[in-house]
N, C-alpha and C positions, 0 to 999 in steps of 0.2 A: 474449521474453515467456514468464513460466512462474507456474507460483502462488502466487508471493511479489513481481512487480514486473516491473517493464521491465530490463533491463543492456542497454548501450551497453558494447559487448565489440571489441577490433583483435585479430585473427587475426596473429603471427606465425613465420612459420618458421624452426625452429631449424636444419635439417638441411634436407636432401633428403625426406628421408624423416619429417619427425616435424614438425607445427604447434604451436602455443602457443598458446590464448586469452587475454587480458589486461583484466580488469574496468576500462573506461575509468571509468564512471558507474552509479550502482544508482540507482532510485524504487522506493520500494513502492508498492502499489496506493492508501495512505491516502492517501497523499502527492500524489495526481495529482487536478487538479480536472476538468479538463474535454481532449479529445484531439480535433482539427481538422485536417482535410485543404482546405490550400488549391491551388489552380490541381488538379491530379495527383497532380504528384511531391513535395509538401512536408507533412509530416506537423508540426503544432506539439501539445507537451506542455504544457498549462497547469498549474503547481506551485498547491498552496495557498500560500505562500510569493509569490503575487505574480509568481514567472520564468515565462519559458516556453522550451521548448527546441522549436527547430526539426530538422527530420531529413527529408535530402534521396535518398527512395528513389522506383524505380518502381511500389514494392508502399505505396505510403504506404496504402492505400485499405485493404487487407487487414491489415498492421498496426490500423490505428484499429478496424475491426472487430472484432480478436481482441483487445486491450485492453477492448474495452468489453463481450463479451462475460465476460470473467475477472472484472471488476466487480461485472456484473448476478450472475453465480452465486456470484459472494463473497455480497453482500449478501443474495441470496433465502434462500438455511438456514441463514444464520448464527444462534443464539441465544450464540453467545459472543463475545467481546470479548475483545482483547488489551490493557493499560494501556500507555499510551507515557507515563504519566507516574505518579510517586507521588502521593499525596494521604490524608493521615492527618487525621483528624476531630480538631477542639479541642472536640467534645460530652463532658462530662462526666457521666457518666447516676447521676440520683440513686438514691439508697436502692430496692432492687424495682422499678427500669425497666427495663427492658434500654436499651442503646446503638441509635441509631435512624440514623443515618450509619453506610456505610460505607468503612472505609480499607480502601488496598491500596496497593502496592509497585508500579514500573513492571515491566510485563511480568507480571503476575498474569493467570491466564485466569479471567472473571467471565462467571457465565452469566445470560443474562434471562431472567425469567419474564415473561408473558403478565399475570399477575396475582398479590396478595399472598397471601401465606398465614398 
């Protein structure tokens, strides 16, 4: 767990002496609807996407805790916004209007305001 998502990572050894980590699975934080601990030991990932992935540890509890903790402080100060999608206006702004839609590119950072100006 870190400040971009979940990874489901397999630890292996090259050597004696030297490990490999190897990126099994990435989620980002957008990407996760809801995190459940059933029985103890089984932690389920609920995707927006409808999947859900289960994950069979001792620590499930502390896991779920510290994903939803990353969550809550994503969302409390965020005033910006990352685009996971493009989206270009077909407003054609007449004579002395300005354009009143805004486009942006996927991955543009758009900040909110509280109110118009």
């Amino acid at each position: 767990v870190s400040h971009s998502g979940v990874r489901f990572m397999r630890r292996e050894a090259e050597s004696a002496f030297k490990d490999c980590l190897h990126v099994l699975r990435e989620f980002r934080f957008r990407d996760i609807q809801s995190v459940e601990v059933e029985p103890r030991t089984v932690l389920h990932i609920s995707l927006h996407g409808g999947s859900s992935i289960p994950l069979y540890t001792p620590r499930a509890k502390q896991i779920q805790q510290m994903i939803q903790e990353w969550i809550k402080d994503l969302e409390k100060d965020s005033s910006y916004v990352r685009a996971t999608r493009s989206y270009i206006t077909r407003d054609v702004p007449s004579k002395g209007q300005e354009e009143k839609l805004l486009s942006f590119q996927s991955g543009d950072v758009i900040k909110l305001l509280k109110e118009l100006r």
